[in-house]
ZAMIMI-907818 format. One record per residue (C-alpha): residue number from 1; residue in three letters; chain; x, y, z. Coordinates in steps of 0.25 Angstrom, whole numbers, plus 5000, padded with zeros to 4 digits. Last residue first. Layout:
<recs>
[NUM,ala,A,[X,Y,Z]]
...
</recs>
This chain:
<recs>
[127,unk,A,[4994,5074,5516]]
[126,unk,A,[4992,5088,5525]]
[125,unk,A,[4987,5100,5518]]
[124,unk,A,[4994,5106,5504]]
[123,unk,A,[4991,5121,5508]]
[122,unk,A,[5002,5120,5520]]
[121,unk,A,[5012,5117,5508]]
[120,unk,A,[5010,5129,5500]]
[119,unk,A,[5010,5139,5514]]
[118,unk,A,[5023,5132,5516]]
[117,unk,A,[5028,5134,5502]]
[116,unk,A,[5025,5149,5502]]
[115,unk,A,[5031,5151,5516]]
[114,unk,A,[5044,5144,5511]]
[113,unk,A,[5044,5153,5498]]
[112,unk,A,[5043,5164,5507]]
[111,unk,A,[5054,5160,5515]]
[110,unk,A,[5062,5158,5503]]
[109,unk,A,[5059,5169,5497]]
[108,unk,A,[5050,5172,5486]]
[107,unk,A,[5050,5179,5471]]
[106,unk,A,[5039,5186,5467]]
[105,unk,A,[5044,5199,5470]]
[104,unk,A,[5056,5197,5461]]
[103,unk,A,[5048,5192,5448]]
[102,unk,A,[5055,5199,5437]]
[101,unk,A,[5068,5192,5441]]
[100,unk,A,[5062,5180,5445]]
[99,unk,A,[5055,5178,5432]]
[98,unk,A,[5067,5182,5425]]
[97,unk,A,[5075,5171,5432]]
[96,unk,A,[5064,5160,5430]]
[95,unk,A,[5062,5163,5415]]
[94,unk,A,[5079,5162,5417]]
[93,unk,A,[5077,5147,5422]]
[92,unk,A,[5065,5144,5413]]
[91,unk,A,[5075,5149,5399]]
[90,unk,A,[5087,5141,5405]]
[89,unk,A,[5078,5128,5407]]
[88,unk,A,[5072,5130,5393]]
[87,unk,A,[5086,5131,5387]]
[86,unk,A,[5091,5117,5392]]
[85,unk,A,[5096,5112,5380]]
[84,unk,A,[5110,5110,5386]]
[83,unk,A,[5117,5120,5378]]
[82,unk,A,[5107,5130,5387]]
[81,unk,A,[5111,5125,5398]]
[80,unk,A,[5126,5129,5394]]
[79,unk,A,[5136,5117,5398]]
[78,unk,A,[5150,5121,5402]]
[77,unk,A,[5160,5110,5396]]
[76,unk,A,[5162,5099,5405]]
[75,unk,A,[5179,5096,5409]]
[74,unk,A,[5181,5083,5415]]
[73,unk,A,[5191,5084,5425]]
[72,unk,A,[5205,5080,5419]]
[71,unk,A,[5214,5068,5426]]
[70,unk,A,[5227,5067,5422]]
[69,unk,A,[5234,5054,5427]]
[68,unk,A,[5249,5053,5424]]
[67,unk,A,[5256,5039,5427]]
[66,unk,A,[5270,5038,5432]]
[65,unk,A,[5282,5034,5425]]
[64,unk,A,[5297,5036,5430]]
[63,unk,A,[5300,5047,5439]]
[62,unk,A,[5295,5046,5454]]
[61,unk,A,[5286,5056,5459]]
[60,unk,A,[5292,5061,5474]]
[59,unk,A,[5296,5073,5467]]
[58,unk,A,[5282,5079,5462]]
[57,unk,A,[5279,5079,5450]]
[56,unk,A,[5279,5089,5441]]
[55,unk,A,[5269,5091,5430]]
[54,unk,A,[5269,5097,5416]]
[53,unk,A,[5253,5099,5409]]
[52,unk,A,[5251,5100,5396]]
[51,unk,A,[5237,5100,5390]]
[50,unk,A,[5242,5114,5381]]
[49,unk,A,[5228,5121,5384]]
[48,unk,A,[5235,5119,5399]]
[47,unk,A,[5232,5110,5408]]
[46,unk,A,[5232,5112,5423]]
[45,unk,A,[5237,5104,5432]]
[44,unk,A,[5233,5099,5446]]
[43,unk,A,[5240,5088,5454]]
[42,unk,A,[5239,5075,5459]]
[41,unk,A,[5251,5065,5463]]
[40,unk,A,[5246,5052,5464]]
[39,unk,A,[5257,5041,5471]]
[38,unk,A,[5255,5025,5468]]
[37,unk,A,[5260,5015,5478]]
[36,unk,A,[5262,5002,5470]]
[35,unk,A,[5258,4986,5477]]
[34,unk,A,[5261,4977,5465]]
[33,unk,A,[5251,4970,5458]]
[32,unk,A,[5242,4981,5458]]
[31,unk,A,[5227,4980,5455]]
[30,unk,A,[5221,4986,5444]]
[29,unk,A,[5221,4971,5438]]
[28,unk,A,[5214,4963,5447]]
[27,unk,A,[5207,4955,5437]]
[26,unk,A,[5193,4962,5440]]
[25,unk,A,[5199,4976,5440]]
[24,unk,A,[5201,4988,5451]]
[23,unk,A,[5205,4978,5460]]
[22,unk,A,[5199,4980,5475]]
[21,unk,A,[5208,4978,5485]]
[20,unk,A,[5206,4970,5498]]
[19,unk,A,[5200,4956,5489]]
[18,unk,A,[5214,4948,5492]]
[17,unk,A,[5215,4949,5477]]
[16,unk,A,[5217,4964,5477]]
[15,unk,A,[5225,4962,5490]]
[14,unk,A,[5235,4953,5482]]
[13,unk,A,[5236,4963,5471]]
[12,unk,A,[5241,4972,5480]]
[11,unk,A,[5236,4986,5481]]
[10,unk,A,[5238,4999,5474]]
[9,unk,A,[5243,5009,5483]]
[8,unk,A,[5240,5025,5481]]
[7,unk,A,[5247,5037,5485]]
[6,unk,A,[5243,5051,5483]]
[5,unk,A,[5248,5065,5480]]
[4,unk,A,[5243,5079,5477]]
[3,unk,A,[5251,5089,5471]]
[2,unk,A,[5253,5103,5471]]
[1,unk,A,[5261,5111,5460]]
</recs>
């Protein structure tokens, strides 16, 4: 196992009333009263079709209660465009496949297409 630690101090009260630390609430509440050091240790897990999971901590973790945090990425389930109503779309997009299939010679490069373009736009005269 590999983890990644932090540290984070919560401020006083009194620099959250001097205006130097921003309270995450009106009141004040969210602020410390008490100056803490708080220590994140981050590590990767994966869950089982059981949703178990058994940690360790590391040593320098003291016993007696901690708070446990488990963030999960949002999981989408795979969208078919088709499922999304979108079946006109898919037919024009593989028209345009089978058109480029059967049409090889017909088809320009980039310079070509450049060259065509310029021609178009010297056509259009001075605004």
């Amino acid at each position: 196992m590999s983890w990644q630690t932090g540290s984070l101090t919560c401020p006083s009260t009194r620099a959250a009333a001097a205006g130097r630390v921003a309270s995450s609430r009106a009141d004040g509440a969210g602020v410390c009263s008490k100056r803490k050091s708080m220590h994140a240790h981050k590590l990767t897990v994966h869950v089982p079709r059981s949703r178990r999971v058994e940690i360790s901590l590391p040593e320098d973790v003291p016993e007696g209660e901690v708070e446990v945090i488990v963030l999960v990425q949002e999981q989408r389930a795979p969208r078919s465009v088709e499922a999304d109503g979108n079946e006109k779309l898919l037919a024009a997009c593989r028209a345009v496949d089978a058109w480029r299939e059967d049409n090889p010679d017909r088809l320009l490069s980039k310079d070509q297409l450049d060259a065509a373009l310029a021609t178009e736009r010297d056509g259009w005269g001075e605004r």
